[in-house]
C-alpha positions, -999 to 999 in steps of 0.1 A, spaced: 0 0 0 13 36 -10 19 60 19 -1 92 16 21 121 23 6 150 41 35 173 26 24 199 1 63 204 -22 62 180 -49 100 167 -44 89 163 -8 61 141 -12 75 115 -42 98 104 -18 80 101 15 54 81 -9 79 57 -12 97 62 19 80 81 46 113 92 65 97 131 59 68 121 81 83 102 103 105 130 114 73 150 116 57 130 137 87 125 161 99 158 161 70 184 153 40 166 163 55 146 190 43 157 225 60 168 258 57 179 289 46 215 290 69 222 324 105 207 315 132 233 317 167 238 304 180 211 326 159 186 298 184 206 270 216 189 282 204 161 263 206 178 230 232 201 236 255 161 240 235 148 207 253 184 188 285 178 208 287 143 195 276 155 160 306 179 161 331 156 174 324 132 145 327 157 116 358 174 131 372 138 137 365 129 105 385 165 92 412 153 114 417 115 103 425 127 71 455 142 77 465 123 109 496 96 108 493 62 128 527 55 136 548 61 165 575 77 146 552 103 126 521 106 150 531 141 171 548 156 137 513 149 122 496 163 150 516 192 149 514 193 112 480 202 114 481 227 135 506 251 115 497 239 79 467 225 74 439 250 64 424 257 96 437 227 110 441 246 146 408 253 149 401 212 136 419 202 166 411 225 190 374 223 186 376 181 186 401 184 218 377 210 237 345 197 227 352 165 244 354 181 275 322 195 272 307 161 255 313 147 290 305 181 313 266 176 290 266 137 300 275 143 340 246 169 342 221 149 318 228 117 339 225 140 369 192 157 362 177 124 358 188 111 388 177 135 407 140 140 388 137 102 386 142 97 350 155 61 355 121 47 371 97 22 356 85 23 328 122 44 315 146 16 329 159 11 294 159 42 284 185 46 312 204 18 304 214 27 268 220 58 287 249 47 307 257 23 276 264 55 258 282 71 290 307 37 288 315 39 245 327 76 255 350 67 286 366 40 258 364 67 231 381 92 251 411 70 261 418 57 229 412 91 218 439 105 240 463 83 229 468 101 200 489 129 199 519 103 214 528 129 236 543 119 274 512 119 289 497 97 258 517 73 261 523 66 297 482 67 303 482 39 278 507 20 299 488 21 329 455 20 320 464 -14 298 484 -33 330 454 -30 348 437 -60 332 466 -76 338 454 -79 373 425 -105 366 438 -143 368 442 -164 342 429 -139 312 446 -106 321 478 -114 305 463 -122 273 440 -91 271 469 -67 279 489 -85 247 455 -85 224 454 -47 232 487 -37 229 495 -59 198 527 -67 218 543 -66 253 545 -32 251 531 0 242 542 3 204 532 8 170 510 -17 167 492 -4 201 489 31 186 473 16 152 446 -3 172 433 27 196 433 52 166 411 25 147 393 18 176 383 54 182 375 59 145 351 28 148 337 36 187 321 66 178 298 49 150 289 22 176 278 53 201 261 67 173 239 37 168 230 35 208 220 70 207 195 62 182 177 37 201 184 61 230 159 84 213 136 57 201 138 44 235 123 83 247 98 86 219 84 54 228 78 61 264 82 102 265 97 123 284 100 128 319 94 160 338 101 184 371 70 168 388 74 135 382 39 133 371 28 118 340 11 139 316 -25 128 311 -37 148 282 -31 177 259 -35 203 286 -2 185 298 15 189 266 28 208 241 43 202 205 81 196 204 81 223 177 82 249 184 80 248 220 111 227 226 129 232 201 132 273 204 142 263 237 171 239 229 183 263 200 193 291 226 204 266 250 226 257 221 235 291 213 249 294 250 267 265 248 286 271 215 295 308 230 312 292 257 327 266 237 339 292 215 355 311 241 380 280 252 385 274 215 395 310 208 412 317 240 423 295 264 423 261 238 448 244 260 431 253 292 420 213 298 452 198 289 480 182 303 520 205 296 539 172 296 515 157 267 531 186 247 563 166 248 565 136 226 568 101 238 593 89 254 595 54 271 629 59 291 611 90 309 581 88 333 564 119 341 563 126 380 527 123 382 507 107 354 468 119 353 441 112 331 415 140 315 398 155 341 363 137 333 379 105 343 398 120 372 368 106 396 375 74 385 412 70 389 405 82 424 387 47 431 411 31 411 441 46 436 420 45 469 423 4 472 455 -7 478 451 -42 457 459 -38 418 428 -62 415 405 -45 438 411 -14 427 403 -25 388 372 -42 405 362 -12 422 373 12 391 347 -9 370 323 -14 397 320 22 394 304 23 363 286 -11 363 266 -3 393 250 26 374 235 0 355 216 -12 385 200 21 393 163 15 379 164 -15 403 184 0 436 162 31 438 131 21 457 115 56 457 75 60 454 80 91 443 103 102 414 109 141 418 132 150 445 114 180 447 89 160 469 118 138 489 139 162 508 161 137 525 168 118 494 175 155 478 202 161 509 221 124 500 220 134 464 240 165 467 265 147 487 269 123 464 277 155 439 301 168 461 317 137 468 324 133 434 339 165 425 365 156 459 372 127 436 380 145 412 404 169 435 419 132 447 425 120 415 441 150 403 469 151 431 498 124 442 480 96 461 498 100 498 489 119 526 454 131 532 447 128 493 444 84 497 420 88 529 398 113 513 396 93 481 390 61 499 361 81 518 346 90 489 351 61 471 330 43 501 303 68 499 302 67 463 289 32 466 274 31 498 249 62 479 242 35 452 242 3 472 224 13 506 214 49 506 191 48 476 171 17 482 169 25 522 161 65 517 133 55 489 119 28 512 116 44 548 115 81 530 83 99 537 81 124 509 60 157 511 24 155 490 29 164 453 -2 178 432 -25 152 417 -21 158 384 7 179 364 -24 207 354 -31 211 394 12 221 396 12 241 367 -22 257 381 4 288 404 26 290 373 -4 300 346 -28 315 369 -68 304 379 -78 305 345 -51 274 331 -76 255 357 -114 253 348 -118 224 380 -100 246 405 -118 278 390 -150 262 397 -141 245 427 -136 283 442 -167 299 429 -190 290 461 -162 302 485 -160 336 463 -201 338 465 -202 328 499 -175 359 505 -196 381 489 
C-alpha cells in the first residue's frame, strides 16, 4: 500500500510516498508531544547529541591528515596545527568539545537522577544511557592516545596493566590490546582504529536512546505523567526554540575556550613527545575520568582497585532496580535530595583526589569518597526510597502548573472556588 504524504512540495512528497522518512520525522519531532513544564535542565540532552555531531565531523577533518605510527604521529599532529587550512581550529574544537561532550553527560545523567528519569517504565531508556556514557570513557582513552605525547603514552601504559590484574585472562587481554608486550606501534594503530570505529557504535546507541524516549516520553520536574493535551505541548516549536538558545549558549562558551584559552583542559607534559625511558612525576588522566582513577588509587590491591574502578560504572546500571522511591521528583523527597547533593560533592573531591599524588590526606579522602560513592548506590538509595516519607505532590501535572499560569489554566480549580468567592460576597 502507497503512503499518503501530508506534505504539500512535490519533491517532498515523491519520496515520502515511497519512503516516509519526511513524516516520520514530523511525527517525532514536530508533532511529538512533551511535557509543558521541563526546563533547560531537559536541554543537556541535546546540547550532547550536537557535541557528539561535532566531534564526528571534526574527527573525520582530522583523520584525514593524521599519521598512525609512532614515529610520525606528534609531527602529524603538529602538522596540522601550522599547515593544514584551519587545522588549529580542527583540533582544538575536537580536543575542547570532548570536554564539554562529557560536562553535558554528568549533568544529563544527573538531572535524571535527581528527577527520577531512571524509574519504571524508562529503565531502558537509562540503560542505553549509561551504555552510551561507557563507549565515551573507551572513546576518550583511545582518543587521548593520540597525539603520542608523554602523557599519551604513559596513560596507555597504565591503563592497559590494569587488566593484567585478573587471573588467568589478564595477560592475554593486555597483549591483544597492545599488539605486543609493550606500548608500540601496533598499540597506537589499534586505539586510533578503535576510536574511529567507537564513535559509530555510540552513534547507533544514541539512536535507540531516542527511540527508546519517543516510545515512552519524556519525563518531567513533577514526576507526574502527563494525562492529556492540557499536559502537553508540540516539540516544535516549543522545545525546540528552547534547545536552539540553549545551544547558542553552549557554542559561546565553547567558543570562548576554543579562541582563548584552547589548551586550558590539557596536560603540559602531553606537549612533549613520547618517550618510554622518561616517566612523568605524576601521570593523570583527563579530568572527566579523574573521579575514576580516584577509586582506582584509593584500594591498595591492583585487582580491587580495577574491580572497584569498573564497579564504578557497572553499578549505574543497577540504578532502575536500587532506587526504591514511590516518588520520582526530589522535589517531593527532601532527605533523598540532601544524599543526592552529597553524592555530587563527593564526586567533585574525587576528582580533586584523583588530580593530586595519592599519599597523605589525598588516599584517605579518596577512599572516603570512594565508600560513599557506593554506599549512595548500594544502601542509601534503596533504604532512603523505602523508609523516606516524601511531602504530598499535586494530583495531576495541570493542578502544579495551576500557580505558574494562573486560575484561568484550571477550569476544575476555578470552579471548585466559585462558592467560597459567592459565599464571601
Amino acid at each position: 500500500m502507497i503512503h499518503e504524504s501530508p506534505f504539500t512540495s512535490p519533491v517532498i512528497r515523491w519520496i515520502d510516498r515511497r519512503l516516509p522518512v519526511f513524516t516520520v520525522m514530523h511525527q517525532q519531532y514536530v508533532e511529538f508531544q512533551m511535557p509543558r513544564n521541563v526546563n533547560y535542565w531537559w536541554a543537556f540532552g541535546a546540547i550532547a547529541m550536537l557535541a557528539l555531531m561535532i566531534l564526528i565531523v571534526t574527527g573525520i577533518m582530522l583523520a584525514m591528515q593524521y599519521t598512525p605510527s609512532t614515529a610520525m604521529a606528534f609531527q602529524s599532529v603538529e602538522y596540522i596545527m601550522r599547515d593544514v587550512n584551519y587545522g588549529w581550529l580542527l583540533r582544538d574544537l575536537h580536543a575542547n568539545m570532548s570536554s564539554f561532550f562529557f560536562a553535558a553527560i554528568y549533568i544529563h545523567m544527573a538531572r535524571s537522577i535527581y528527577y527520577g528519569s531512571h524509574q519504571n517504565p524508562r529503565e531502558l531508556l537509562w540503560g542505553l544511557g549509561v551504555l552510551i556514557y561507557l563507549l565515551m570513557i573507551m572513546t576518550g582513552f583511545f582518543g587521548y592516545v593520540l597525539p603520542w605525547g608523554q602523557m599519551s603514552y604513559w596513560a596507555a601504559t597504565v591503563i592497559t596493566n590494569l587488566f593484567s590484574a585478573f587471573p588467568v585472562i589478564g595477560d592475554p587481554i593486555v597483549t591483544w590490546l597492545l599488539g605486543g608486550f609493550s606500548v608500540a606501534n601496533p598499540t597506537l594503530n589499534r586505539f586510533y582504529t578503535l576510536h574511529v570505529l567507537l564513535p559509530l557504535a555510540m552513534l547507533a546507541v544514541v539512536m535507540l536512546h531516542v527511540a527508546a524516549l519517543h516510545t515512552v516520553g519524556a519525563n518531567n520536574p513533577t514526576g507526574i505523567e502527563p494525562r492529556g493535551p492540557r499536559d502537553t505541548v508540540p516539540f516544535h516549536p516549543c522545545i525546540t526554540i528552547k534547545d536552539l538558545f540553549a545551544f547558542s549558549v553552549f557554542l559561546i562558551v565553547v567558543c570562548v575556550f576554543v579562541f582563548f584559552a584552547p589548551t586550558y583542559w590539557g596536560h603540559p607534559d602531553n606537549f612533549i613527545p613520547a618517550n618510554p625511558l622518561a616517566t612523568p612525576p605524576h601521570i593523570v588522566p583527563e579530568w572527566y575520568y579523574l573521579w575514576l582513577y580516584a577509586i582506582l588509587r584509593a584500594v591498595p590491591d591492583k585487582l580491587g582497585g580495577t574491580l572497584a574502578m569498573f564497579g564504578a560504572i557497572l553499578v549505574l546500571f543497577a540504578v532502575p532496580w536500587l532506587d526504591t522511591a514511590r516518588v520520582r521528583s526530589m522535589r517531593y523527597r527532601p532527605v533523598a535530595r540532601v544524599f543526592f547533593w552529597l553524592l555530587i560533592a563527593d564526586m567533585v573531591g574525587l576528582g580533586f583526589c584523583g588530580a593530586n599524588t595519592p599519599e597523605g590526606w589525598w588516599i584517605v579522602s579518596a577512599q572516603i569518597g570512594t565508600v560513599y560513592y557506593f554506599g549512595y548506590f548500594l544502601v542509601l538509595m534503596p533504604a532512603v526510597g523505602r523508609w523516606e516519607r516524601p511531602r504530598p505532590r499535586p494530583a495531576s501535572l495541570a493542578e502544579a502548573l495551576a500557580p505558574e499560569t494562573g486560575p484561568a489554566a484550571d477550569p476544575a480549580a476555578t470552579s471548585r472556588n466559585a462558592p467560597q468567592a459567592t459565599e464571601k460576597a
